[in-house]
Phi, psi and omega in degrees: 000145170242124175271174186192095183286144184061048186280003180263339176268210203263342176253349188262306168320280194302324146311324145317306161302329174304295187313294173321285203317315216263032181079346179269118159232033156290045182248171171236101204270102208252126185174173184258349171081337191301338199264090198304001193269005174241000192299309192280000159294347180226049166268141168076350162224169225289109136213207195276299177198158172254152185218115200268121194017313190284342199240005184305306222250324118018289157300309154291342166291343188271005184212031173277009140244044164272326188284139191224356199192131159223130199241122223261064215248359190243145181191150171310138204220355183294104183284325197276339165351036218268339160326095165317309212296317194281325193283308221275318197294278171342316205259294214250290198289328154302310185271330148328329212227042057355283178304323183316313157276334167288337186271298175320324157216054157055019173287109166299162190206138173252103162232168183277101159254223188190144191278352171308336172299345177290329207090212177266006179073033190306308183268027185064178178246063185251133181288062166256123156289357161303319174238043161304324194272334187263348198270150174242071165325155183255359199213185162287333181294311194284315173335295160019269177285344175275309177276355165267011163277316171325301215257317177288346153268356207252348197285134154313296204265149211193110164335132162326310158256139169206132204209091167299125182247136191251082194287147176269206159280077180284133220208150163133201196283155181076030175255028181316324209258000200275346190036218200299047186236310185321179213252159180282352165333308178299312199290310166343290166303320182295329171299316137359264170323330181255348180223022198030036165253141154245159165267092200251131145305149169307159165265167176234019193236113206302334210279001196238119159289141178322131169049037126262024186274159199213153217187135194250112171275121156221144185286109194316338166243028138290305197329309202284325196294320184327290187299312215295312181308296170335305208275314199269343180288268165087026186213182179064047183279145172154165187314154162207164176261166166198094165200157148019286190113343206217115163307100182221128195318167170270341186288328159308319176280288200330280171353280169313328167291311196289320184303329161305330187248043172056032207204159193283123225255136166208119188224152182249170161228140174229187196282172184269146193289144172311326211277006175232352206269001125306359163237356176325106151236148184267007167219148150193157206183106166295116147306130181235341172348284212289319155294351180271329190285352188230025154114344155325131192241356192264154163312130153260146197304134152342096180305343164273318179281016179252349172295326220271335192269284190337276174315319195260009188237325213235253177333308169318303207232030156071354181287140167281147189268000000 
């Protein structure tokens, strides 16, 4: 069996499907389920049984030798979020005793971190675990994902395989249900249809000109071919990046969207809401060095051609991947 946490929601869905294309339907799907607006992320495929979040572990003591993979992909993802208490339980603590069980019963481990651990990227976005202990996340969210990278190099006991992935801005289908979490794209496009306009925030930073602010888009099924290779690599444990590779405007993403639905680009700009823009960043870009090094082989997608699939095979016509 391969479990897969946050498996109704949007990078977790889709790793599901991944998993299916290559034949595993042995899965075991983990989320809490209540949100019915993810119920259709999981139409049409394939797996063994779901099992809800609170009852996961529970659950692995009576089947862990069933288990042959976990890849821990679900977690509170809300940046406007400040409430600690929810980051500490969902995110840092749930993922302790994860990792716990997995070095207990000898289980490899996939989890989600996040490139939100740079900060503004004072100390660049290179996955050296040497400087984690230095890095300044902007929100609780990003703390979050820092102190279980933290505290998980720091363990004597360590899953045999083990692999933090630091997702960069990952966009693509079966994020319907994310509300303003969505990706802009998403949001982007709805605008599109509905006033034939997009909407960017302004910079608010003299050294970035409006909807120059840059961003490592990466296309949610490189993300997934990623884990899917991991699972099957199963050496080389350690922080890893996951984007692109490649920095690009949003005025670059507007462009790609409009060009996807065929139409002529308009684009507006308004302010960045208060409640972010002093947590804001303006530049991020993955070293992808450290994943290449160790033998990854595939290409990652383009951003107009993963903007150009995401809309005209997903978004046009309301479909989940």
């Amino acid at each position: 069996m391969i479990v897969v946490t946050g498996a109704a929601g949007f990078i977790g869905s889709c790793l599901v499907k991944r998993l299916n294309e290559d034949r595993f339907f042995d899965l075991v799907l983990v989320d809490d389920f209540s949100n019915e607006a993810k119920h259709s992320n999981l139409e049409g495929k394939i797996f063994q049984e779901k099992v809800h979040r609170n009852e996961f572990f529970e659950w692995l003591d009576k089947n862990e030798n069933q288990v042959q993979f976990i890849f821990h992909i679900g977690a509170r993802t809300d940046t406007t979020e400040f409430n600690v208490e929810i980051f500490n339980e969902l995110n840092l603590n749930y993922t302790k005793t994860m990792w716990q069980k997995c070095v207990e019963y000898g289980l490899p481990l996939v989890y989600a971190s996040s490139a939100a651990t740079y900060g503004l990227g004072e100390h660049g976005y290179k996955d050296d675990e040497s400087i984690v202990d230095s890095l300044h996340p902007l929100n609780p969210y990003g703390d979050s994902k820092n102190d279980f990278d933290k505290w998980a190099i720091q363990q004597e006991k360590k899953p045999y395989f083990w692999a933090g992935l630091k997702f960069f801005n990952v966009y693509g289908p079966n994020e319907y249900h994310k509300g303003r979490m969505a990706s802009v794209i998403f949001h982007g496009f709805n605008q599109i249809q509905e006033t034939s306009k997009m909407k960017l925030f302004r910079s608010h930073n003299p050294d970035y000109p409006d909807g120059g602010q840059k961003r490592d888009f990466v296309y949610v099924k490189d993300v997934v071919n990623v884990c899917h290779w991991l699972m099957h690599h199963r050496k080389n444990s350690g922080l890893y990046n996951l984007g692109s590779g490649e920095a690009r405007t949003f005025l670059d993403l507007a462009h790609a969207t409009f060009k996807a639905l065929d139409k002529e680009p308009v684009v507006e700009f308004i302010d960045t809401p208060i409640d972010i823009r002093d947590k804001y960043q303006y530049f991020t870009e993955a070293d992808m060095s450290k994943l290449k090094s160790i033998g990854y082989p595939l290409p990652f997608t383009s951003l107009e051609e993963g903007v150009a699939d995401y809309v005209q095979h997903y978004l046009v016509d309301g479909k989940r991947y």
